[in-house]
N, C-alpha and C positions, 0 to 999 in steps of 0.2 A: 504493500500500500504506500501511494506517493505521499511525501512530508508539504509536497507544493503548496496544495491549498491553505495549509497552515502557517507556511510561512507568509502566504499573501496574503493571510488574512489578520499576520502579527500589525505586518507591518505596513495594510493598509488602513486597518484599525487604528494602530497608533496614529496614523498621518493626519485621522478624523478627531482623537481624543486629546491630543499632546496639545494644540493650538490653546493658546490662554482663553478660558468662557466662561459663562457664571458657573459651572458644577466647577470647574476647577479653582476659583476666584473663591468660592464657598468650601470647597476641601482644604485651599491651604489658610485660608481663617480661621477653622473650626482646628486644625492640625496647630497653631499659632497659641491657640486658647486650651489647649491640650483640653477639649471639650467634645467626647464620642466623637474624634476623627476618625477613628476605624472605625465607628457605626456608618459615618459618611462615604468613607469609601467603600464600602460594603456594598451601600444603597447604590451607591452610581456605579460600579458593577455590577451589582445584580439587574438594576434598569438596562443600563447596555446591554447586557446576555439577553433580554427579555426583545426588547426591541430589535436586535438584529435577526435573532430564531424569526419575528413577526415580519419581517422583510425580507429574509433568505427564501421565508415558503407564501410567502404571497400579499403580503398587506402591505409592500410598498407599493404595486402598482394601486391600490385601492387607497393608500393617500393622497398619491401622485395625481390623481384623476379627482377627488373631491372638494373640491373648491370651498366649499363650507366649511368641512371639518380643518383645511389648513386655515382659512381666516379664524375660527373659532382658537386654535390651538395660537393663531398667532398674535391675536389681542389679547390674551390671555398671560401669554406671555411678556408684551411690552408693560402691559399695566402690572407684571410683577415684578420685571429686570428698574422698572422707574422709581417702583416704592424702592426696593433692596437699593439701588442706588443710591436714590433721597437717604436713607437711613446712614450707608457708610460716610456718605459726607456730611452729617449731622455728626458721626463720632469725631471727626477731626477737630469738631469745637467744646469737647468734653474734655475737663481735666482727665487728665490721664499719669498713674503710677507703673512703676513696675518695682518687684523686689523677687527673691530667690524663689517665692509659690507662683510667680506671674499673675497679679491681682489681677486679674478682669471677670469683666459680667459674663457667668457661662449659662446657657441656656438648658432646660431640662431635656430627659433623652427622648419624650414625647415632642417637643419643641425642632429637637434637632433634628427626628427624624420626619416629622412633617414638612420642616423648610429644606430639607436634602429633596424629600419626591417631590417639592415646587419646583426647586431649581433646575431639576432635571425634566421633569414631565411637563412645565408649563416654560419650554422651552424650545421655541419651533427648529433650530439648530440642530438638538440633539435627536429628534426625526429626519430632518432632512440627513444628516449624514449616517443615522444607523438603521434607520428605515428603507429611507428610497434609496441613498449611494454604496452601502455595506448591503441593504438588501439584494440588489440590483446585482452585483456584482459575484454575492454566494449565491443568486441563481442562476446563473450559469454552470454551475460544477451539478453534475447528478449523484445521486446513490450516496455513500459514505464521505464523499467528497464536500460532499455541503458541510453536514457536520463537522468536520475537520477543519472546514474553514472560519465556523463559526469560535468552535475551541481556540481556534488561534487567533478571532477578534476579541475575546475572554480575553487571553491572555495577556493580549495588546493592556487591558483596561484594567485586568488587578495589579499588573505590572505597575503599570503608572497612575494609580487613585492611589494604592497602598505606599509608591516609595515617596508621594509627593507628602501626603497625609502624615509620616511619618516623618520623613524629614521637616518638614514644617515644627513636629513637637521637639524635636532634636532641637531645631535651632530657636525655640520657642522664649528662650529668655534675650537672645540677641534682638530677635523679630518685634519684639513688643517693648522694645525702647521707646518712650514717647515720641519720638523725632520718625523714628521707621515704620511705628504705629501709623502715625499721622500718612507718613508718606503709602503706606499700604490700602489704609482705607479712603485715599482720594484715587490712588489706581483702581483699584474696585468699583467706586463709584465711576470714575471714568468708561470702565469696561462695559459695568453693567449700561450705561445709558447711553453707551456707542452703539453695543449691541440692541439695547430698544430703538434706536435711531437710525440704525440699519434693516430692522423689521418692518419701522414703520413707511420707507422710501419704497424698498421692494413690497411691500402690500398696496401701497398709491400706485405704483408703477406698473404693477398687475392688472389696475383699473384703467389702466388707459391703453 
């Protein structure tokens, strides 16, 4: 049995999950605050595995083609990448400490795992690229070959939720200097509300 699919599937997976977006902008925050980051990478692996299997066997042409459900999933989205924005750059004007526990506000694991499956599922991004373009592309492969490719888009994504998530708490007392703090949650905020500003041109642009 050929390793091929799986190697196309490491490292076309990665191509789609490595790029900075809000699940990664949120795994390495949550990894920052040593606050259930491996609950969060967990979550946005197991969403990815979920999502690609639903596009390898057929439910990305069935996004691709519905015009409704991608507007529905994509306001959905901007009106959450804006709040989540609004918020990071709200924290750049809070006093902020740090000492050897890393003070800050941690969220409960009810808390965290809800805003993990926002940041990912109300996230038109993480469908287009593990839906319709990882879908799209383990359909081609027949028989065991699918799977394989999918195992290897897996891998792509524990690979890199877990080392990011992880090293984040590693460097969690560096990270959370008031100065790198500040500077972290104005990139975040930046990200998140490029990314709603980028959904909301390609949704105009689709109208016309």
């Amino acid at each position: 049995m050929t390793i091929y699919p799986a190697i196309q599937g490491f490292f076309l997976g990665a191509s789609m999950i490595i790029p900075i977006g809000a699940q990664n902008a949120f795994v390495l925050n949550q990894g920052i605050k040593r606050n259930y980051h491996l609950v969060a990478a967990t979550i946005c692996m197991l969403c990815d595995f979920g999502l690609i299997l639903i596009g390898v066997y057929g439910g990305g042409k069935l996004l691709a083609s519905n015009d409704f459900l991608l507007t529905l999933i994509t306001w959905a989205g901007i009106l959450f990448l804006v709040v989540y924005g609004g918020l990071s750059f709200k924290n750049i004007f809070k006093p902020q400490m740090v000492d050897s526990t890393v003070t800050t506000t941690k969220k409960s694991l009810k808390m965290v795992i809800l805003a993990t499956l926002a940041v990912t599922l109300l996230n038109p991004h993480v469908y287009l690229d593990t839906v319709v373009i990882l879908g799209s592309v383990g359909g081609q492969f027949k028989g065991d070959a699918q799977l394989i490719f999918v195992l290897g888009c897996l891998l792509a994504s524990l690979v890199w939720f877990y080392s990011l998530s992880i090293a984040a708490a590693k460097l969690s007392l560096t990270l959370s200097k008031p100065k790198t703090r500040k500077f972290i949650d104005f990139t975040v905020g930046l990200i998140m509300w490029t990314i709603a500003l980028g959904l909301l041109l390609n949704w105009t642009n689709n109208l016309s």
